[in-house]
C-alpha positions as CSV (number, residue, x, y, z in Angstrom):
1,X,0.0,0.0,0.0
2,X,2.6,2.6,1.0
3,X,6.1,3.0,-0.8
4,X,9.3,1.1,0.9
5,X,11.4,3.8,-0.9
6,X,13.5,6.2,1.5
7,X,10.9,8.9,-0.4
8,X,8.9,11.2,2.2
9,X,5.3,12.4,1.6
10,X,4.5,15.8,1.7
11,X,1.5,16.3,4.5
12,X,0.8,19.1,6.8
13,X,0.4,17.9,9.7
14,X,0.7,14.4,11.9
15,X,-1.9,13.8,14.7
16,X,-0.4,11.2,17.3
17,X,-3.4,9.6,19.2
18,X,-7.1,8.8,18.0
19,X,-8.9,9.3,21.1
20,X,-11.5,12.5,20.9
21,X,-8.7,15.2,21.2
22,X,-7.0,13.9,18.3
23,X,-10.0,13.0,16.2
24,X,-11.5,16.4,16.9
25,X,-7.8,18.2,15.4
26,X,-7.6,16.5,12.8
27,X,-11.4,17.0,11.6
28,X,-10.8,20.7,12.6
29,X,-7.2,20.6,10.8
30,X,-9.0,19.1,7.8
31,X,-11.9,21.5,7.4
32,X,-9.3,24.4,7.5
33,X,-7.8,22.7,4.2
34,X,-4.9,21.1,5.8
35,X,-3.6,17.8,4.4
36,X,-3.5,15.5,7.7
37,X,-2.5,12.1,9.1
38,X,-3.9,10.9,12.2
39,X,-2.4,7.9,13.4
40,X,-3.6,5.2,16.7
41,X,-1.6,2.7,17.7
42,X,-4.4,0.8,19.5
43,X,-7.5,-1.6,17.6
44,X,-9.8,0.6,19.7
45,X,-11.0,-1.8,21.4
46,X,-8.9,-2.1,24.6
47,X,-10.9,-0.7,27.6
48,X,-11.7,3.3,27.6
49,X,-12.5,4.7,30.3
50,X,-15.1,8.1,29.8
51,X,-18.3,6.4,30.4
52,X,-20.2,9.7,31.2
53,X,-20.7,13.4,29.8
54,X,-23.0,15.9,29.6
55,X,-25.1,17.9,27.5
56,X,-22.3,20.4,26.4
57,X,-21.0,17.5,24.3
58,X,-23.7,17.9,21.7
59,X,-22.6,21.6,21.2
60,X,-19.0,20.3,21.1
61,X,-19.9,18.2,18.0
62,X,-21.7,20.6,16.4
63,X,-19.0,23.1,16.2
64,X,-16.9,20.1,14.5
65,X,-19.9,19.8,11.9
66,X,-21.2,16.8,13.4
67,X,-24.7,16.3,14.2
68,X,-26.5,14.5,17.0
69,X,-28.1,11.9,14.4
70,X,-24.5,10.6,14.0
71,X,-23.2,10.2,16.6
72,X,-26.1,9.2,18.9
73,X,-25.7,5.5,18.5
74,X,-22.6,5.1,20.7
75,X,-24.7,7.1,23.7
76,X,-28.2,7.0,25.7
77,X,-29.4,9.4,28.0
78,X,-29.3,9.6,31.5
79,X,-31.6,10.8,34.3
80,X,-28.8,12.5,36.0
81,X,-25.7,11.8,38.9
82,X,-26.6,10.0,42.5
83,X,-24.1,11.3,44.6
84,X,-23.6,9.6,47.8
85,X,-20.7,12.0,49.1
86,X,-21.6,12.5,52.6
87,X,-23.1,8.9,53.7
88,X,-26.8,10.2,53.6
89,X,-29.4,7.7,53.7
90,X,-30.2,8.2,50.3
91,X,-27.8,9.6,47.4
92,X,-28.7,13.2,45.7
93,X,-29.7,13.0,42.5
94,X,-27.9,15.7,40.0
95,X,-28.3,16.7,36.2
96,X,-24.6,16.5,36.3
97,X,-21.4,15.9,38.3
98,X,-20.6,18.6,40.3
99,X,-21.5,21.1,37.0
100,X,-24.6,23.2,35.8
101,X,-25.1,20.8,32.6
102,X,-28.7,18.9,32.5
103,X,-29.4,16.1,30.0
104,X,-26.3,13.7,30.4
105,X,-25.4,10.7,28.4
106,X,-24.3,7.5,29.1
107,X,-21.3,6.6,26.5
108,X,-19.6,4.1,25.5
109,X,-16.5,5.0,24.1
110,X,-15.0,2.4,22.4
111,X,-17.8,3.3,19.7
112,X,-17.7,6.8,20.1
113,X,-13.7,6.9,19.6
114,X,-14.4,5.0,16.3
115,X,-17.2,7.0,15.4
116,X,-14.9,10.0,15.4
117,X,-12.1,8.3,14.0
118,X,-14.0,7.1,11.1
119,X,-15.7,10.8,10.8
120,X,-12.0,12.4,10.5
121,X,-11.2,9.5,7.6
122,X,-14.5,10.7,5.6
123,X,-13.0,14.6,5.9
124,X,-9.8,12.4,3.7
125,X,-7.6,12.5,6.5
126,X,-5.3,9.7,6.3
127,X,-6.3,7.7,9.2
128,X,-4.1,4.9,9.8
129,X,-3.3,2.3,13.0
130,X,0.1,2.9,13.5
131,X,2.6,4.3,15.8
132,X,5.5,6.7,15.5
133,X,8.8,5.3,15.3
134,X,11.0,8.3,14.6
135,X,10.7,11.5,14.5
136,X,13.5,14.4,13.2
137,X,13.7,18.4,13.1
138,X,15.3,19.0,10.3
139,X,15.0,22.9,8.3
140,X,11.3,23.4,9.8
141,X,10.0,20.0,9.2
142,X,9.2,17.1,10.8
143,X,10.8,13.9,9.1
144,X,8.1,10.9,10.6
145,X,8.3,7.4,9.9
146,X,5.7,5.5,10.8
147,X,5.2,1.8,11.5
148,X,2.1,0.2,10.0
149,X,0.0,-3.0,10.7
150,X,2.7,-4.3,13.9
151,X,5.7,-3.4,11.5
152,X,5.1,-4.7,8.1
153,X,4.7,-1.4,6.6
154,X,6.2,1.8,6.8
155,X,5.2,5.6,5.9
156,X,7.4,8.1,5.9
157,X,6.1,11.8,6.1
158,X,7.7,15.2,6.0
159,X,4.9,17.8,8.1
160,X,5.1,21.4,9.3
161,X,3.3,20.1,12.4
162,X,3.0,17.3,14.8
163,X,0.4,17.6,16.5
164,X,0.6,14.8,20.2
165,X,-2.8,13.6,21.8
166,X,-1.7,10.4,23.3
167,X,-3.8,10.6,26.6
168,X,-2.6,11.7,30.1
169,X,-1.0,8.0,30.3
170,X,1.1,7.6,27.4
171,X,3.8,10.6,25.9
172,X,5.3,10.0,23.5
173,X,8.9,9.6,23.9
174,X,10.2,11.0,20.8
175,X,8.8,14.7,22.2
176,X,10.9,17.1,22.5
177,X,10.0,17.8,25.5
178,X,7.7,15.6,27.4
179,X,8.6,16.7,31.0
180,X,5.3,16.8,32.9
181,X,4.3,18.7,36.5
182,X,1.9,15.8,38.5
183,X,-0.2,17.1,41.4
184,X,-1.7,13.9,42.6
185,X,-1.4,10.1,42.3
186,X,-4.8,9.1,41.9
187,X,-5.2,5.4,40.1
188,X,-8.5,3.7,38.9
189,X,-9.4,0.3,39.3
190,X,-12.3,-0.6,36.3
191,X,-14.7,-3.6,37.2
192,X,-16.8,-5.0,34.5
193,X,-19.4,-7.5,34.4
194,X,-18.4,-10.1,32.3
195,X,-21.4,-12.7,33.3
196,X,-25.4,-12.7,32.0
197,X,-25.9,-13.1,35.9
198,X,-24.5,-10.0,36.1
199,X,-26.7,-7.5,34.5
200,X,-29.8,-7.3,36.2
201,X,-31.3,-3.7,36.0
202,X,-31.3,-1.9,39.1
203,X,-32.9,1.9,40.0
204,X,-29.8,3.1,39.9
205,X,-29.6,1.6,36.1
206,X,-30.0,4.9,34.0
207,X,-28.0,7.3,36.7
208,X,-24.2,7.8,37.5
209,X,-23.3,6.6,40.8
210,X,-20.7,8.5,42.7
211,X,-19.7,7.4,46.1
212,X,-17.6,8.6,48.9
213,X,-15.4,6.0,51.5
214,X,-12.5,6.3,53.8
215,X,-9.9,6.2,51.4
216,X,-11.4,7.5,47.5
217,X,-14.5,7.4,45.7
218,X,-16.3,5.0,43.6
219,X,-17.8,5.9,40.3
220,X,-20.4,3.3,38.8
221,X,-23.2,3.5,35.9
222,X,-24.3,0.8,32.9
223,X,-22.9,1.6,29.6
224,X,-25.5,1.6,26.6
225,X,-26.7,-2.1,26.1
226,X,-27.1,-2.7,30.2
227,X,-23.3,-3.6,30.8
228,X,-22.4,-2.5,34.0
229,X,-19.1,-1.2,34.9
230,X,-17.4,0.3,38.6
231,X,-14.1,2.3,39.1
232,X,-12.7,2.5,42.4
233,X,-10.1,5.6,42.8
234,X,-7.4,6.2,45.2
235,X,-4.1,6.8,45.6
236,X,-1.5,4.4,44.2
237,X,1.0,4.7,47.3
238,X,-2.2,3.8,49.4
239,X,-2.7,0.7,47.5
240,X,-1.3,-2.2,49.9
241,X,1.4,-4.4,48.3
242,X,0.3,-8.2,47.7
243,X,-2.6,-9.4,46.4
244,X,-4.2,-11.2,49.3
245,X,-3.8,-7.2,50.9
246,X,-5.1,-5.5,47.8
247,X,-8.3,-7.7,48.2
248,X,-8.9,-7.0,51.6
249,X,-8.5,-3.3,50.8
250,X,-11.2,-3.4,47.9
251,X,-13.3,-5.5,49.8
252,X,-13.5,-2.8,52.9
253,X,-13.7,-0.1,50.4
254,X,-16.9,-2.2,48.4
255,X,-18.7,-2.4,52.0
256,X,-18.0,1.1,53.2
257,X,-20.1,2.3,49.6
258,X,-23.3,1.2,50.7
259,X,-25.5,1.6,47.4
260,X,-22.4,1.1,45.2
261,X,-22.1,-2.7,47.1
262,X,-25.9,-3.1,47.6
263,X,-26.7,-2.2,43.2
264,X,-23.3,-3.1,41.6
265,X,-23.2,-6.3,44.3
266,X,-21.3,-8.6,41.2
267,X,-18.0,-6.4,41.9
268,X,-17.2,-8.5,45.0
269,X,-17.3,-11.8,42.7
270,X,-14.7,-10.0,40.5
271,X,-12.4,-9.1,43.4
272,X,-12.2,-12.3,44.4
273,X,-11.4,-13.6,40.7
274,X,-8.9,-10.4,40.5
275,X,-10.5,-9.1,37.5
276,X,-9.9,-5.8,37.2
277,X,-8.1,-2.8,35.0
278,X,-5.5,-0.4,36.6
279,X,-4.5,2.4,35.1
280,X,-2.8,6.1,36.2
281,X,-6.2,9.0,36.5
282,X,-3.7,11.6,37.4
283,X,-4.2,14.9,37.7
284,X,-1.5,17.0,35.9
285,X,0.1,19.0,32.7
286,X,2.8,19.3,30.5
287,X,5.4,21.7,31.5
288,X,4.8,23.7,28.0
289,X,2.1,22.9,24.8
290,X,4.8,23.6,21.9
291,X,8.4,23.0,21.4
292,X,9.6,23.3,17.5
293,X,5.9,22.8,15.9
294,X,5.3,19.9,18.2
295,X,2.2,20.4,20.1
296,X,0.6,19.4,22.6
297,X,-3.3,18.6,23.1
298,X,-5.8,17.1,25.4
299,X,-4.9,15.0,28.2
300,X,-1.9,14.5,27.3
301,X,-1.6,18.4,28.4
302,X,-3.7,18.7,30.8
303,X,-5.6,15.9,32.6
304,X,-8.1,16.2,35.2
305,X,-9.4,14.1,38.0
306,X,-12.1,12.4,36.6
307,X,-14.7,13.9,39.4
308,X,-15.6,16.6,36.9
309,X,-17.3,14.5,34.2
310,X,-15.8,17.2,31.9
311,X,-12.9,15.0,30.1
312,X,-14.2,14.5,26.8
313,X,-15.4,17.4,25.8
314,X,-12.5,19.6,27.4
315,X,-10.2,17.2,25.5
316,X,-12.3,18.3,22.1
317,X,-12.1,21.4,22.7
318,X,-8.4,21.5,23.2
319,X,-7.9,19.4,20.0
320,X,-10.3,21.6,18.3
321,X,-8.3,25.5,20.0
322,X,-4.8,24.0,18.9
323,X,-6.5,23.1,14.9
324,X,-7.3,26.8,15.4
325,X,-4.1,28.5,16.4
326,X,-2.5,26.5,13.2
327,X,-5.1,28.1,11.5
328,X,-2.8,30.9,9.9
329,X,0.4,29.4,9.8
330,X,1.7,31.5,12.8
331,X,5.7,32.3,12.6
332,X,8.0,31.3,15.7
333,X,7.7,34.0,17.6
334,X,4.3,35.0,17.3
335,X,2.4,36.3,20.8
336,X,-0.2,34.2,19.9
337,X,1.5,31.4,21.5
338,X,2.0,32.8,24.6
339,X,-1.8,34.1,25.0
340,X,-2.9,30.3,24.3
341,X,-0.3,29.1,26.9
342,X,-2.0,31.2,29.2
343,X,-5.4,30.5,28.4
344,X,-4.2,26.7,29.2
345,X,-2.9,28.0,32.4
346,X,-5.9,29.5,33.3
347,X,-8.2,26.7,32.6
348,X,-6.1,24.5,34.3
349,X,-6.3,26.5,37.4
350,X,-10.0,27.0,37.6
351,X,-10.1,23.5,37.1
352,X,-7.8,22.7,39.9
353,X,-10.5,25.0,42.1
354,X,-13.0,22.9,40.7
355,X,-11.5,19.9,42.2
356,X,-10.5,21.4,45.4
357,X,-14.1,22.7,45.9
358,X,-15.7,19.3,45.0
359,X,-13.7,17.3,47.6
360,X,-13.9,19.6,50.4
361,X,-17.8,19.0,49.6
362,X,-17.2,15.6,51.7
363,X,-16.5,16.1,55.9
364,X,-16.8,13.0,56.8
365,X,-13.3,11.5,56.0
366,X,-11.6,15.0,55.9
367,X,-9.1,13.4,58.1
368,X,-8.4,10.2,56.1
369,X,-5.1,10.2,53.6
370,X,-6.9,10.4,50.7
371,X,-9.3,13.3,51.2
372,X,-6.8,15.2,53.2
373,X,-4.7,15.7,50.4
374,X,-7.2,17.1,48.4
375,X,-9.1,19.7,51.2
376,X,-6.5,22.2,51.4
């Protein structure tokens, strides 16, 4: 399919990273007439955490020229957020988590990552599953070769612009500079049901379930098509060492949720069986969004605890405001890169007040590790 020649194709830009930020550039990159390669390294189909978002999402998509008709079959509505922050009898029920936003949806993202995958391929980006495997500087270009189908085929590609959206978990290591400033150490641990005894409907069915316990939160709802999933989050250095430690840990944490253990009852079967997915939910950013004409977009420059149900479409909308800045070619030293630095500065911060406010929200356990950290 592609040349095996030491010949480099002329694009403008390379997107690192399929995921909505770097879906949404490249769709935004494309429209503005730029000739762009977006490139994933993953089948899609590994676990994706995102599970929830709110109405702002279809205004999001719009902007990108998408409309709700397309989209709509990787999402279904739902009645709102029960938050069980404070141990009350019963859980408040929200339009959204922790936010003004009404009308949520229940996602799931393996489709909707596809969806917008495919969308940017139908705008004749090239999309291809592939990953970087090096990356030069050379007279204002980027000189990219990249490895297709595990290896048996190659691409290379001169661009003005690369353009990184790996996620908050995975820089890419040919950055120039991929130095990152960390302010927590939260860590998820995903539970799905994986058994037809599983997936009864419950009340909570159709609602996100956030709950508070000594040492983190769990976050629970049914993706479209009834499959449940949980995510327990805490701290990685509070995580015992061991498995027969870890267990007990997850087990006390699973009865101190009451409606999380009482509605989502099947996680217990898969902590005995060890059936879960771990992975980093940091909250943090990149120490700067540009080096050379190598950007840097979505969580993979800023992530944020996953409390504020905002992730997707603040990673859109980063893809989408870095699309924009390349808009006009700008030259090296143009001030418009320090006024978006700031900007990105700025929503970081208010985010990070956000997150302070939303924690300190919960009294009970203000003296625990966890929640200590996060209350001042």
């Amino acid at each position: 399919m592609f040349a095996s020649d030491n010949t480099f194709k002329n694009f403008d830009a390379l997107v690192i990273g399929g995921g909505p930020a770097g879906s949404a550039c490249a769709i935004t990159l494309a429209q503005q007439g730029f000739r762009v390669v977006l490139i994933e390294k993953t089948e899609m189909q590994c676990l994706r955490i995102g599970e929830y978002i709110d109405a702002s999402i279809g205004t999001t998509l719009f902007h990108l020229g998408i409309k709700e008709s397309q989209w709509i079959a990787s999402a279904q509505r739902s009645t709102g957020v029960a938050v069980a922050w404070q141990q009350d009898a019963s859980p408040h029920i929200h339009q959204g988590v922790f936010n003004p936003f009404g009308g949520a949806w229940r996602l799931d993202r393996q489709k909707f990552d596809n969806f917008l995958f495919a969308h940017a391929g139908s705008l004749d980006v090239l999309c291809l599953q592939a990953r970087l495997q090096l990356a030069n500087y050379i007279d204002g270009k980027w000189h990219c070769t990249i490895n297709i189908n595990n290896n048996k085929e190659s691409l290379k590609v001169r661009v003005d612009y690369v353009i990184e959206a790996t996620g908050r978990a995975n820089p890419e290591n040919l950055a120039p500079c991929n130095k990152r400033i960390y302010f927590d150490k939260l860590f998820a641990m995903a539970f799905r049901a994986d058994a037809p005894g599983m997936l009864e409907t419950t009340v909570l069915s159709e609602l996100l379930l956030l709950e508070a316990t000594t040492q983190g939160w769990w976050y629970s709802t049914h993706l479209p098509g009834k499959q449940p999933i949980s995510v327990f989050l805490t701290d990685l250095d509070l995580l015992p060492r061991g498995t027969p430690a870890l267990k007990q840990f997850l087990y006390s944490q699973l009865k101190a949720a009451n409606l999380t253990n009482e509605h989502y009852c099947w996680v217990k079967d898969q902590i005995d069986a060890v059936n879960w997915s771990g992975f980093n939910a940091h909250t943090g950013m990149r120490k700067t969004f540009m080096s050379n004409n190598w950007f840097v977009t979505g969580d993979a420059l800023m992530s944020m605890d996953p409390l504020r149900g905002q992730g997707i479409p603040d990673a859109i909308d980063s893809g989408v405001q870095i699309a924009k800045l390349l808009a006009n070619r700008p030259s090296k030293n143009d001030p418009i890169f320090i006024a978006t630095a700031e900007s990105f500065n700025a929503i970081f911060n208010e985010r990070l007040l956000e997150r302070t406010e939303a924690y300190a929200s919960q009294p009970l356990y203000a003296g625990n590790a966890f929640w200590k950290r996060r209350q001042h």
